[in-house]
C-alpha positions in Angstrom: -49.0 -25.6 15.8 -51.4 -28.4 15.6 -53.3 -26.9 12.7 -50.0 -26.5 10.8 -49.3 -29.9 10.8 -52.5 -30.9 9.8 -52.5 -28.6 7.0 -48.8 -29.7 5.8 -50.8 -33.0 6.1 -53.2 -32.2 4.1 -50.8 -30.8 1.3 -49.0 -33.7 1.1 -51.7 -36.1 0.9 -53.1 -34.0 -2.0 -49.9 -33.7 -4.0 -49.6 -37.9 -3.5 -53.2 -38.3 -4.5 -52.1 -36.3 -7.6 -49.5 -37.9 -8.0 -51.5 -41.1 -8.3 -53.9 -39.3 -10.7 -51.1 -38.4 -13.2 -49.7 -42.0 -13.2 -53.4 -43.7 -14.3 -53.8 -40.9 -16.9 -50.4 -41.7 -18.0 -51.3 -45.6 -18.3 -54.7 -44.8 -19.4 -53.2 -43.2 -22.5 -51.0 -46.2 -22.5 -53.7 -48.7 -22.7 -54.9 -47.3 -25.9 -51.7 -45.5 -27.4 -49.2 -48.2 -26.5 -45.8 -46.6 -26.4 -47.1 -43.1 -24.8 -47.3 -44.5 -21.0 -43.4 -46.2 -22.1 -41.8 -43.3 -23.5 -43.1 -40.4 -20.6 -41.7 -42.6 -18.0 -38.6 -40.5 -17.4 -40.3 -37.4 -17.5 -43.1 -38.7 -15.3 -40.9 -39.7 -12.6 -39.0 -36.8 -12.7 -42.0 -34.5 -12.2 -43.8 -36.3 -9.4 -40.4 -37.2 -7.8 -39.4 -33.4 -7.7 -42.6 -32.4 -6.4 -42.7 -34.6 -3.5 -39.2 -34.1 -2.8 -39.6 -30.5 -3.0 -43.3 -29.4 -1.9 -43.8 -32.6 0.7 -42.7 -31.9 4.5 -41.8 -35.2 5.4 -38.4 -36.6 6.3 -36.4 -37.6 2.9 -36.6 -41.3 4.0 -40.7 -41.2 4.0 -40.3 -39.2 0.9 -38.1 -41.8 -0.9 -40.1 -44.5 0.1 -43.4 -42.9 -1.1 -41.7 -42.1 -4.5 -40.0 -45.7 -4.5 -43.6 -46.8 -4.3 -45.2 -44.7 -7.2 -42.1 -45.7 -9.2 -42.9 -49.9 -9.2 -46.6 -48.6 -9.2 -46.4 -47.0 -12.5 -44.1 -49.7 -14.2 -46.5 -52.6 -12.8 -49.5 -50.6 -14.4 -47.1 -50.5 -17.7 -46.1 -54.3 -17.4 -49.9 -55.5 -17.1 -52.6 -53.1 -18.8 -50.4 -51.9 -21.9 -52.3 -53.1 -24.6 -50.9 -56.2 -25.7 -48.2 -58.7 -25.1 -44.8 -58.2 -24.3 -42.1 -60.1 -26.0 -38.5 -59.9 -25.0 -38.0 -57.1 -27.2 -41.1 -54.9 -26.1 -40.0 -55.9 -22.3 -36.2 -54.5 -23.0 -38.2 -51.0 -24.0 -40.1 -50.9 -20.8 -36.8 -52.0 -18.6 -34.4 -49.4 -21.0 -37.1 -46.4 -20.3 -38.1 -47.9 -16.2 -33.5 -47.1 -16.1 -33.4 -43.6 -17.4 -36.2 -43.3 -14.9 -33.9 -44.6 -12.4 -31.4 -42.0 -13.3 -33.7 -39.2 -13.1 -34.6 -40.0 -9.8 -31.0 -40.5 -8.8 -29.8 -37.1 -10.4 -32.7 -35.2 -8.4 -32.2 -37.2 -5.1 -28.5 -36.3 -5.3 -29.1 -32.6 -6.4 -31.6 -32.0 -3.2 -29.2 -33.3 -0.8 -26.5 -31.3 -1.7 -28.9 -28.0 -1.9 -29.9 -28.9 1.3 -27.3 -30.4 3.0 -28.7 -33.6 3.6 -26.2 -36.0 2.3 -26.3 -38.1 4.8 -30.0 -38.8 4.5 -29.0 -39.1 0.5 -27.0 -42.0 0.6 -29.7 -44.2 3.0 -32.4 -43.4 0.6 -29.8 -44.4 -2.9 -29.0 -47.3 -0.8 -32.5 -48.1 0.1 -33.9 -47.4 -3.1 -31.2 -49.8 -5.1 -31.7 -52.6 -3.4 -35.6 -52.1 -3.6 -35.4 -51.9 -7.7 -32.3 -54.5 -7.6 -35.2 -57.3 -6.3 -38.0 -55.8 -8.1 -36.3 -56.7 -11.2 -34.9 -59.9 -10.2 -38.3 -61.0 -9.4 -40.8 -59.1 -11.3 -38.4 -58.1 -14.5 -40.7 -60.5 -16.9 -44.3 -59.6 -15.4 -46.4 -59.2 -18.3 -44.5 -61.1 -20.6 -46.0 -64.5 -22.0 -43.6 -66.3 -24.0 -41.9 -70.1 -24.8 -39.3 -72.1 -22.9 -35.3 -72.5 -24.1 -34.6 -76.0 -25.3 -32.6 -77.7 -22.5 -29.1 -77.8 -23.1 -29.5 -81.9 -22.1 -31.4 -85.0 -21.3 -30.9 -84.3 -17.6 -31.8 -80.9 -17.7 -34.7 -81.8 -19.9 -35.7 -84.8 -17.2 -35.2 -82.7 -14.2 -38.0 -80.1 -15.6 -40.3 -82.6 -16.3 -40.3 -82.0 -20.3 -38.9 -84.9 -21.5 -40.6 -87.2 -23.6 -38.1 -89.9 -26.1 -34.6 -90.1 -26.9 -33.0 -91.5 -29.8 -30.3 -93.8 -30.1 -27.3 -93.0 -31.6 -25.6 -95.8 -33.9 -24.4 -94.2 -36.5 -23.9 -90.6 -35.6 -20.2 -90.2 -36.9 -19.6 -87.4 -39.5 -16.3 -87.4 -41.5 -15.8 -85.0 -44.1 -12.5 -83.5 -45.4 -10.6 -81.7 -42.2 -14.2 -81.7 -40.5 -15.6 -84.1 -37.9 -18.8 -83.8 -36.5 -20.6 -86.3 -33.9 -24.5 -86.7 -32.9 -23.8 -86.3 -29.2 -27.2 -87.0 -28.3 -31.2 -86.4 -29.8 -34.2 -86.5 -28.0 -37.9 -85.0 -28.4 -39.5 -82.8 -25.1 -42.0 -80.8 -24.8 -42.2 -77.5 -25.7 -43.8 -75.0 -22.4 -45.8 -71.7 -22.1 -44.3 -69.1 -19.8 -47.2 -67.3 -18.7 -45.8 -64.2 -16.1 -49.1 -61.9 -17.8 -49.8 -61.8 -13.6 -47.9 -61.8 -10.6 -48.3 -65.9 -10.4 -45.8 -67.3 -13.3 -47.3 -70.3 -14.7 -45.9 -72.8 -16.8 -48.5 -74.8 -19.3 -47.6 -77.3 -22.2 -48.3 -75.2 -25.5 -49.4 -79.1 -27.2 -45.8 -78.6 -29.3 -42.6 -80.2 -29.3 -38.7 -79.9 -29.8 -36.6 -82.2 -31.2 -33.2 -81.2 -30.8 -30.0 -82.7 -31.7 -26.3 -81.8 -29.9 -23.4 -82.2 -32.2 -19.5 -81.9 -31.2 -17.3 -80.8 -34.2 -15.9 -77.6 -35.7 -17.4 -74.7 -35.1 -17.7 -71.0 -35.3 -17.1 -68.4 -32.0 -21.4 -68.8 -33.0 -22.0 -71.9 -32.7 -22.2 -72.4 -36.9 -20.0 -74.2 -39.5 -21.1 -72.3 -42.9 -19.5 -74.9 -45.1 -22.1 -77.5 -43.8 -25.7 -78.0 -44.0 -28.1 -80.8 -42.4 -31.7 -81.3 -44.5 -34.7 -83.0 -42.3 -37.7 -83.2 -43.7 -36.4 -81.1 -46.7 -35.5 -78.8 -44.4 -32.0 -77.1 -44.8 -30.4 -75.3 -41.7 -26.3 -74.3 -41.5 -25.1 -77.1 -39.1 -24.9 -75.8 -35.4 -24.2 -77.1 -32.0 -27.7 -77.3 -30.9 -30.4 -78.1 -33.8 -33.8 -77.7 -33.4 -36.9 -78.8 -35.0 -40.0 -77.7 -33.9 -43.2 -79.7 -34.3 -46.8 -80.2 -33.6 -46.8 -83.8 -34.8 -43.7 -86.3 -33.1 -45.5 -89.3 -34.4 -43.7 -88.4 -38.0 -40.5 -88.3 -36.3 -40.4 -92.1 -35.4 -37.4 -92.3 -37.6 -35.1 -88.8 -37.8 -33.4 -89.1 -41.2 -30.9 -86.6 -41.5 -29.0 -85.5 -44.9 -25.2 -83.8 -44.3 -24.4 -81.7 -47.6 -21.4 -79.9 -48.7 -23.4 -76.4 -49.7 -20.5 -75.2 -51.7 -20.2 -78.3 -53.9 -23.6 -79.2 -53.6 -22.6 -82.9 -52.3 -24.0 -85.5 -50.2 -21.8 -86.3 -47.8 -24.0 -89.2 -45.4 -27.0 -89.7 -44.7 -28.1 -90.8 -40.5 -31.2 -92.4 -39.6 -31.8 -92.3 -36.2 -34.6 -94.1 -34.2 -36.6 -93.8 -31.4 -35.6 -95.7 -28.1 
């Protein structure tokens, strides 16, 4: 009896070790071949999750928990050794292909406790297991990823995350034109941050650039837009939106924001706003 159990213990431990083998080839290939370790995800999971469901003699808890682990294990290995950095875009690939993952491993969980009438056991471990990936993701859903702050939506938000640097002041910041009325609701410069969430510590570092953004109230598109009008700073033209933004590595320029309001269909000036640093 003893020996049995020792040699069921030995199985298992053989087909998880493998299990871990298969999972650093896969992101070994990865390293190199970036979208390889990405794309086999779903078949991946499905293999060593049927294995160990099927083959391993432990109870269907220990078993979900082992495959819950070699799951985050393998997208954590994808997150930080992939070669290269992921944007938002690359990240949306890894969490797309990390789901159908998901689903695999839901479909076979659910298939094996029908087959063998554990059902109850089923719904602990789906339970169990969704709330483990639920606060993975919540936490850990940009690990790897380096990338730049959002401009704050205001000056208090701005102050409150310690990126603000001037505000302008707002004398003339009235724009009438035909049916249209726009208004500078407020312009200020902050600093511009580095996300950095490439490990498991997120940091947040000044990139030495800046944002100078500019809120407007007036007519606008379900977008944000107005097509009929464009602003030019710095003979720069840009359709006028609720939130402008002018990036810059220089602010010292930007002492005075001049700001030229055209009509783009008739190719007409329609004011010009100077606005200047408190």
């Amino acid at each position: 009896m003893m020996e049995s159990k020792i040699n069921h213990l030995t199985k298992d431990f053989i087909l998880i070790i493998n299990s871990l083998i298969a999972i650093f080839i896969s992101n070994l290939i990865g390293h190199f071949i970036v979208p390889i370790s990405i794309q086999i995800t779903p078949i991946l999971i499905g293999v060593i999750l049927w294995n160990i469901i099927k083959k391993c003699h432990f109870h269907l808890l220990i078993k979900t928990v082992i495959i819950i682990l070699l799951i985050l294990l393998n997208d954590i290995l994808i997150r930080l050794y992939n070669k290269g950095i992921h944007d938002f875009e690359g990240n949306g690939w890894i969490v797309l292909f990390f789901f159908v993952g998901l689903f695999v491993f839901g479909l076979c969980l659910i298939a094996y406790g029908f087959i063998n009438k554990e059902i109850k056991w089923t719904i602990i471990s789906l339970i169990i297991s969704s709330l483990v990936f639920y606060f993975y993701l919540l936490n850990f859903g940009t690990l790897g990823m380096i990338w730049e702050n959002d401009p704050s939506e205001n000056i208090s938000i701005s102050k409150k995350n310690k990126i603000f640097v001037s505000e302008y002041s707002l004398n003339d910041s009235l724009i009438i034109y035909n049916i249209d009325t726009f208004k500078i609701k407020s312009a200020w410069i902050e600093k511009e941050m580095q996300i950095n969430n490439s490990s498991f510590k997120k940091t947040y570092n000044p990139n030495n650039k800046y944002l100078i953004i500019i809120l407007l109230n007036g007519n606008f598109n379900e977008y944000g837009f107005n097509s009929n009008v464009y602003y030019q700073i710095n003979k720069t033209s840009k359709c006028i939106e609720k939130t402008n933004i002018i990036s810059t590595y220089d602010i010292l320029s930007y002492d005075t924001l001049n700001i030229d309001f055209t009509d783009i269909n008739k190719n007409k000036l329609i004011k010009k706003i100077s606005l200047l640093l408190k």
